[in-house]
NUVEXKOL-807607 format. One record per residue (C-alpha): residue in three letters; x, y, z. Coordinates in Angstrom, 3 decimals, padded with zeros to 6 digits. Layout:
REM NUVEXKOL-807607
  residuo         x         y         z
      ALA         X         Y         Z
...
***
This chain:
REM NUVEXKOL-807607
  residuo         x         y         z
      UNK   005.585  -007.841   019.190
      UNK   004.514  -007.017   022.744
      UNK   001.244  -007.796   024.516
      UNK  -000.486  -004.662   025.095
      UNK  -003.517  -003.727   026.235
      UNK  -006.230  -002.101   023.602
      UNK  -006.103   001.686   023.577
      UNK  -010.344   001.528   023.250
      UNK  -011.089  -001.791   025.013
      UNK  -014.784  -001.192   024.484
      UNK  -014.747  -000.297   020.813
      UNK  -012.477  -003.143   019.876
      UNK  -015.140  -005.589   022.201
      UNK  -017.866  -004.274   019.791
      UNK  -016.112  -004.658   016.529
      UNK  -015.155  -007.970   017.714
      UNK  -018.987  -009.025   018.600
      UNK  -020.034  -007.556   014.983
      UNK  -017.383  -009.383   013.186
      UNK  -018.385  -012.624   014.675
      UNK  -022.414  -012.140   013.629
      UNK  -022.277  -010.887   010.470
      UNK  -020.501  -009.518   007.374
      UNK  -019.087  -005.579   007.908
      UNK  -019.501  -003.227   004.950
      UNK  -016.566  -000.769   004.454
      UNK  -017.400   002.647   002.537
      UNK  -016.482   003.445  -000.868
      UNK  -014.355   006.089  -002.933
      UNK  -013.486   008.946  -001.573
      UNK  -012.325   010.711  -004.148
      UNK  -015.244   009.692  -006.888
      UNK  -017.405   011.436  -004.425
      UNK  -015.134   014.568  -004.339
      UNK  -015.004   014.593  -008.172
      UNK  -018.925   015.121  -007.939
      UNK  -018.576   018.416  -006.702
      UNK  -015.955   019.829  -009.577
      UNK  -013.840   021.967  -007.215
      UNK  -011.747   024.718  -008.517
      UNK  -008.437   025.745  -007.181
      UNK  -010.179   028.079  -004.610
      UNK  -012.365   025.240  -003.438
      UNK  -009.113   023.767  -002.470
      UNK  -007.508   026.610  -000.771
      UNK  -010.314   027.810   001.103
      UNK  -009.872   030.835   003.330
      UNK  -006.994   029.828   004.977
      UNK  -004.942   029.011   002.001
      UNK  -006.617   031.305  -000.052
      UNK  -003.158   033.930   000.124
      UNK  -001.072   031.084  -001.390
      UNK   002.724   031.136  -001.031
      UNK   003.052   032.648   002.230
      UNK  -000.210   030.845   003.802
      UNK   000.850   027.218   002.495
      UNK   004.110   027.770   003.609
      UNK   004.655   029.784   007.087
      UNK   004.392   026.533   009.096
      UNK   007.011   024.424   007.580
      UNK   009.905   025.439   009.503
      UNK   012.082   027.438   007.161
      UNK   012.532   030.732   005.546
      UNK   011.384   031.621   002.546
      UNK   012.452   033.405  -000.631
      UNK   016.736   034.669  -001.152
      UNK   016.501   031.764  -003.764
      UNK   014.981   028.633  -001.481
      UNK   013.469   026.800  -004.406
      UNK   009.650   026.536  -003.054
      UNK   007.126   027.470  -005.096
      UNK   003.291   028.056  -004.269
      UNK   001.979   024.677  -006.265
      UNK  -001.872   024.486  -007.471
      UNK  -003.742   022.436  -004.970
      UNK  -006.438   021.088  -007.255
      UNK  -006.694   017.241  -006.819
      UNK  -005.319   017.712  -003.398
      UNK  -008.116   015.855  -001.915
      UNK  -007.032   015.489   001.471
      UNK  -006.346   019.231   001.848
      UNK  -010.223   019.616   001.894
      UNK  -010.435   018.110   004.908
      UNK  -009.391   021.245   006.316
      UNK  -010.287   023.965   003.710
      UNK  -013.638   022.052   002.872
      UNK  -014.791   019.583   006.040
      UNK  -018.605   020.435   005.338
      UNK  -018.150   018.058   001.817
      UNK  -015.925   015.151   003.633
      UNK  -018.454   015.291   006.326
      UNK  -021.176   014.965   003.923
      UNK  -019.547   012.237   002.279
      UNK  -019.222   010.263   005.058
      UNK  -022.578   010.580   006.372
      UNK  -023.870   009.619   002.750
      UNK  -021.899   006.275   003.346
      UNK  -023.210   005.627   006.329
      UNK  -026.903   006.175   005.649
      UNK  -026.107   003.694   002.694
      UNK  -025.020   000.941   005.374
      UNK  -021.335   001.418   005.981
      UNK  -020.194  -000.020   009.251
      UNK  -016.902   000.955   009.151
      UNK  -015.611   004.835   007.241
      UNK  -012.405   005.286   006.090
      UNK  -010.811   008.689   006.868
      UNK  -009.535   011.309   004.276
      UNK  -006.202   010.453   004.348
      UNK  -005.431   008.391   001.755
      UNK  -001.990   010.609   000.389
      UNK  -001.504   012.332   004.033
      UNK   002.221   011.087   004.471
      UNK   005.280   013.471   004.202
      UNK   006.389   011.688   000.904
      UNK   002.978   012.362  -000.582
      UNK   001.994   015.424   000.698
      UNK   005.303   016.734  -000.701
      UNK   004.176   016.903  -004.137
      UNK   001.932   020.275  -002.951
      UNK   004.716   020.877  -000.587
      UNK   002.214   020.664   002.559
      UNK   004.448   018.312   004.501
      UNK   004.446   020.722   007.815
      UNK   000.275   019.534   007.489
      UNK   000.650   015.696   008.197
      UNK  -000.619   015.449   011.833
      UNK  -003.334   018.001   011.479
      UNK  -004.611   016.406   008.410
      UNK  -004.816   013.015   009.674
      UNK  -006.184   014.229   013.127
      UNK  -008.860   016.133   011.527
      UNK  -009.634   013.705   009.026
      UNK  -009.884   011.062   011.535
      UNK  -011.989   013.506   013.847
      UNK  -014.463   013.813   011.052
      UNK  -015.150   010.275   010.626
      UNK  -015.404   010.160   014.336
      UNK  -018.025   012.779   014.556
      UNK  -019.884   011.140   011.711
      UNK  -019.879   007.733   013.023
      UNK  -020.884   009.014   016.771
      UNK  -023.716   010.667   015.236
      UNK  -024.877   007.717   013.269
      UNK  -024.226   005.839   015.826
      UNK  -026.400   007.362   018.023
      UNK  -029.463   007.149   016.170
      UNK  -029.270   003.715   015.972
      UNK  -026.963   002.367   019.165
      UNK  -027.750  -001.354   018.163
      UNK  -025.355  -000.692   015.284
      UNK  -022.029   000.361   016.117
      UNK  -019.989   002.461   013.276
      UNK  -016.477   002.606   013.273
      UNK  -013.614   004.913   011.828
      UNK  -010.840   003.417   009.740
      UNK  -007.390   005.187   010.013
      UNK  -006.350   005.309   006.398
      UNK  -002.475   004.870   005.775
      UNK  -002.263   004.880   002.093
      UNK   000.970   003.206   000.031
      UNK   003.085   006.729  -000.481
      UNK   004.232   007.645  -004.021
      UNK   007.252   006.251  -003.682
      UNK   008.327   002.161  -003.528
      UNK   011.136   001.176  -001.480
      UNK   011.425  -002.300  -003.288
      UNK   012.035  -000.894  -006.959
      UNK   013.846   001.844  -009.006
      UNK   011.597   004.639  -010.921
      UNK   014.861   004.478  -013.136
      UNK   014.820   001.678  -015.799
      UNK   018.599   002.557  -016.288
      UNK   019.631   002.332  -012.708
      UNK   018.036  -000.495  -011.220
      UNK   020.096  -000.456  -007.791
      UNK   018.614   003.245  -007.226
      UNK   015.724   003.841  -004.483
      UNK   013.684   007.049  -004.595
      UNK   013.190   006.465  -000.887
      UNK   014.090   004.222   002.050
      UNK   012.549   001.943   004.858
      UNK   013.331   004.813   007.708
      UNK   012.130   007.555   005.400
      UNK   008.830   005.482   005.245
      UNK   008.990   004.658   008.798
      UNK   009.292   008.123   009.386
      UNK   006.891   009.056   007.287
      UNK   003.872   006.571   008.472
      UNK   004.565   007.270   012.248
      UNK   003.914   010.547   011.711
      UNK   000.861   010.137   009.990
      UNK  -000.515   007.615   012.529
      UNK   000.143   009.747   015.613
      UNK  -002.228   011.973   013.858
      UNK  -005.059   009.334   013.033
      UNK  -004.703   007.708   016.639
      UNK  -005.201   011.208   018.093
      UNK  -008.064   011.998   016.078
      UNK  -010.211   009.012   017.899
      UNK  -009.685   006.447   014.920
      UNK  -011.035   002.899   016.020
      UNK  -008.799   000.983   013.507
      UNK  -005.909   001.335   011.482
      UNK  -005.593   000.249   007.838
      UNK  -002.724  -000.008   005.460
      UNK  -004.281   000.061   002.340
      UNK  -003.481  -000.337  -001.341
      UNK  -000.659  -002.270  -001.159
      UNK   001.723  -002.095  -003.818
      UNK   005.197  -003.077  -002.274
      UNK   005.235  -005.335   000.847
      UNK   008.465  -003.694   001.919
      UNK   006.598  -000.188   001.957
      UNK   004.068  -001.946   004.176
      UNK   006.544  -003.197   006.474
      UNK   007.889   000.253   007.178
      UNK   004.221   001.332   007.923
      UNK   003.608  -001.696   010.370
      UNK   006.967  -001.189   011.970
      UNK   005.788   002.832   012.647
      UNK   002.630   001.756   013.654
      UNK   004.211  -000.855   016.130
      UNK   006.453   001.943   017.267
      UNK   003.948   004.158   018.200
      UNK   001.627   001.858   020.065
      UNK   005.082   001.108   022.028
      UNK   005.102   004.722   022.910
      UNK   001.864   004.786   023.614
      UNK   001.639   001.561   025.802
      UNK  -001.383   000.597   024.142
      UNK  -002.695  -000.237   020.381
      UNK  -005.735  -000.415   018.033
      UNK  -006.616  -003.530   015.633
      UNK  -004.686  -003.031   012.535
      UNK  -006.091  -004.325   008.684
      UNK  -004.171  -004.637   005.790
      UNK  -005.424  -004.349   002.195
      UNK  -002.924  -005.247  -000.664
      UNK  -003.706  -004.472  -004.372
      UNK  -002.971  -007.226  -007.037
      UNK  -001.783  -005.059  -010.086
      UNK  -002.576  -006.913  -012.783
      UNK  -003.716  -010.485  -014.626
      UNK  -000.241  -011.718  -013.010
      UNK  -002.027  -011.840  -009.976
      UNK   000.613  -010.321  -008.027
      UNK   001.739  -007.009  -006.078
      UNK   004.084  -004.210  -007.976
      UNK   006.902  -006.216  -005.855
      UNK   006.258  -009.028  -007.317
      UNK   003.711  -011.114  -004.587
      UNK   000.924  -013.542  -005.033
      UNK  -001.417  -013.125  -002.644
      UNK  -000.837  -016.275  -000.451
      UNK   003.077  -014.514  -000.082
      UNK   001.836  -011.075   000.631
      UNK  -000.291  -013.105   003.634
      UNK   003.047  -014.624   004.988
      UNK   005.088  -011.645   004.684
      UNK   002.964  -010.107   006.621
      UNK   001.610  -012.563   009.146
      UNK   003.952  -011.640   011.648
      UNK   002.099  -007.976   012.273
      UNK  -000.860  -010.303   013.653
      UNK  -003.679  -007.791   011.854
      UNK  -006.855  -008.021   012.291
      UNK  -007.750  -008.422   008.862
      UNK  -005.476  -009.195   005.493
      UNK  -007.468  -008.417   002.273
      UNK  -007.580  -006.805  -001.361
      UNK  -008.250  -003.688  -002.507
      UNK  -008.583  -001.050  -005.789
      UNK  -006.309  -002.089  -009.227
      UNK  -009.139  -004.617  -010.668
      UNK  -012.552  -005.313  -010.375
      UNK  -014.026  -007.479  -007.846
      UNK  -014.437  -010.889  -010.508
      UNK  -010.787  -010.749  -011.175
      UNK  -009.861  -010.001  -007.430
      UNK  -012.197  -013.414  -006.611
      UNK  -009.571  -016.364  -007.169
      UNK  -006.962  -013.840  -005.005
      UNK  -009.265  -013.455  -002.173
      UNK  -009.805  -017.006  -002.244
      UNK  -006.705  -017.756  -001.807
      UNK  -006.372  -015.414   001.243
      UNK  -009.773  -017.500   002.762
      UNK  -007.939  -020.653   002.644
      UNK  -004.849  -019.334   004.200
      UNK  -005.235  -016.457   006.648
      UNK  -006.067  -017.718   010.168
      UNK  -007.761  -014.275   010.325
      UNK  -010.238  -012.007   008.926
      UNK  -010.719  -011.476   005.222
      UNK  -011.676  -007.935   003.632
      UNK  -012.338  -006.718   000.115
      UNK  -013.227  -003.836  -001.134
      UNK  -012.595  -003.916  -005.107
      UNK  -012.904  -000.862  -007.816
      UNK  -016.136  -000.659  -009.620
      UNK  -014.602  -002.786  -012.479
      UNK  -011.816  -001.642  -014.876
      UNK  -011.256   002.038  -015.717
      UNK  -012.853   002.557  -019.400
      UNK  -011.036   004.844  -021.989
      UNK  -012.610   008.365  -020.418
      UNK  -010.892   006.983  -016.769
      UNK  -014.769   006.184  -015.654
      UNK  -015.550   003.498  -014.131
      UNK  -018.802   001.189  -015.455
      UNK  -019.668  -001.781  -012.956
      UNK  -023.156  -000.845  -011.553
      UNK  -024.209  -001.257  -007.827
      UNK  -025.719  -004.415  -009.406
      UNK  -023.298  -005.258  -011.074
      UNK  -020.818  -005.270  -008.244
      UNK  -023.443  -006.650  -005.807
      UNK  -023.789  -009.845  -007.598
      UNK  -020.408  -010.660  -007.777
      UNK  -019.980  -010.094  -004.341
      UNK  -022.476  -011.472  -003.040
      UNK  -020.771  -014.766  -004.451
      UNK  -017.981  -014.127  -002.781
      UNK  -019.617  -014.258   000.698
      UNK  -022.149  -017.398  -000.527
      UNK  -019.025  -019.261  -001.160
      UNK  -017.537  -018.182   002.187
      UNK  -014.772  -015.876   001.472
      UNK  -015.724  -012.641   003.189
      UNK  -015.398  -010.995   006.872
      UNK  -015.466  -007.269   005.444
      UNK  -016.641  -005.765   002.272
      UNK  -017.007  -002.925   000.547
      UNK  -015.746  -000.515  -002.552
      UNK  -012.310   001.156  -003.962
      UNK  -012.273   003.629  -007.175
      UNK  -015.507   004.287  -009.044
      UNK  -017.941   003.235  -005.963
      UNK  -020.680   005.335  -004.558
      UNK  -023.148   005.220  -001.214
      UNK  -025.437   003.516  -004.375
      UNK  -023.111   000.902  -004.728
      UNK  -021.986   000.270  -001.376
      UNK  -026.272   000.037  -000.427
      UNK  -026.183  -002.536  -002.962
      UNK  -023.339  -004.369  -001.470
      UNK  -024.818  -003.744   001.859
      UNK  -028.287  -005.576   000.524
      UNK  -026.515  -008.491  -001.202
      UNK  -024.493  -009.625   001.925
      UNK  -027.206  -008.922   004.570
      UNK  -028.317  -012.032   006.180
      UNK  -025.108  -014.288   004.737
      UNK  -022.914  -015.863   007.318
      UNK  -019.270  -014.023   007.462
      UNK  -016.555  -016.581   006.807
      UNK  -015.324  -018.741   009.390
      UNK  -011.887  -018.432   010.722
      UNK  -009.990  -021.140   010.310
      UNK  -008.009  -023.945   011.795
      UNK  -004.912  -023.992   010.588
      UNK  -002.466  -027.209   011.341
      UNK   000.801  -026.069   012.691
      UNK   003.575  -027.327   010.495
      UNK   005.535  -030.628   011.416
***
């Protein structure tokens, strides 16, 4: 990995001072906000996709019709897509999150990747969705920002896992078969993150790691473009632990996932979404102990219940995570699925005033 110089030497210098006084708070969901609103299929189109076929598709670099195969696909649930058709709720969103004591927002581009984006067939959108999502949280941080100068806000660039894992087969009867490939995701990623970079992101995160190999391919992209560029941003990494096994999709406890990753030198390794914050605290434990850098969090609001709700309170989650930062496991914190600027003022209120976890001192192997 080369040596090269920051991209925003003076935002990284102020992250840096923040980390080392006190615990950050990351937003929450995204999409549980979104859900608040209950958009209809128009909501999602807006004006500009409002004529369908020939709108959605007269970027993408191909004729249509004479027997092509597309299809104009409902858009509904396409939540990044509002970030163009429907900015004035993202913003909103955003600014909630920040009034309720996020330090650091995460942009709307959790599924912006070709791979993902292909299931409304809006691949031609990837860099303009991540470079306005990213410019959104930029504007919204700025103007938080400048109200109160003494605390800095900062935008996450969101690089979510794909829908697709390059480690396992989607076909139980053809186990050698990959729906996808380490340069499709590499492709894929850099794309994404030329878009995020451009859009004035401070960070980048991989988040919601299922397969460590899909990570890699987003690290590698990542690395690629800084090369190009000749200069990078910090980079966090959030896995997901699937279930009680206490390991990733692939197959990875959490001490693994760390040294798999080590190498990519992030800024912060952590857990995210899939469980609860009480069953994610022996797995962020373990990343305390061994990660000779920062340690994030930012759990679901508890299990999903039998209507796919979500039940933990802002209480409820506070407690248990305030724990986690008594006991000195925490650098970042904040909230996955199910959370709300409620619960992510509660989280804000529990940590305030507790020392963020000390890096620590590792002994170099004999």
């Amino acid at each position: 990995m080369k040596q090269l110089p920051w991209l925003h030497p003076e935002r990284v210098a102020k992250l840096e001072a923040a980390l080392a006084q006190r615990i950050l708070v990351i937003d929450g969901a995204m999409g549980t906000m979104i859900q608040r609103h209950e958009l209809q299929e128009a909501d999602y189109r807006g004006e500009r996709f409002a004529r369908g076929y020939d709108a959605l598709f007269a970027a993408d670099g191909h004729a249509h019709g004479d027997g092509c195969g597309c299809e104009a696909h409902d858009q509904r649930g396409n939540n990044d897509l509002l970030t163009l058709t429907r900015p004035d709720i993202i913003r909103s969103i955003h600014a909630d999150y920040l009034q309720a004591g996020a330090d650091l927002i995460e942009t709307n581009t959790f599924n912006s990747t070709s791979i993902s984006l292909a299931d409304y067939r809006l691949q031609h959108l990837v860099y303009e969705l991540n470079r306005e999502g990213a410019a959104l949280a930029r504007a919204a941080c700025d103007e938080a920002e400048a109200k109160d100068p003494a605390k800095p806000r900062f935008v996450i660039g969101v690089l979510g896992p794909t829908s697709r894992t390059a480690s396992l087969s989607p076909d139980v009867n053809r186990p050698g078969f990959r729906a996808t490939s380490f340069d499709e995701l590499a492709e894929a990623y850099r794309e994404a993150t030329r878009g995020l970079i451009d859009g004035g992101s401070d960070v980048l995160m991989v988040e919601t790691i299922f397969d460590t190999l899909n990570a890699k391919a987003a690290l590698f992209a990542i690395e690629e473009e800084f090369d190009a560029r000749g200069a990078r941003l910090p980079v966090l990494i959030s896995g997901t632990i699937t279930d009680a096994s206490g390991r990733t999709l692939s197959g990875q406890t959490a001490e693994a996932f760390w040294y798999s990753l080590r190498h990519a030198r992030p800024l912060s390794i952590g857990l995210n979404c899939a469980l609860g914050a009480k069953d994610l605290r022996a797995h962020v434990d373990v990343l305390a102990q061994v990660a000779d850098t920062y340690v994030s969090t930012h759990p679901n609001a508890g299990l999903p219940n039998a209507f796919g709700g979500y039940d933990e309170t802002p209480d409820d989650m506070a407690e248990v995570l305030q724990e986690f930062a008594e006991a000195g496991l925490l650098n970042l914190v904040g909230g996955c699925c199910g959370t709300t600027p409620d619960h992510i003022r509660a989280i804000a209120e529990a940590v305030r005033g507790v020392p963020p976890r000390q890096l620590p001192q590792l002994e170099a192997a004999a």
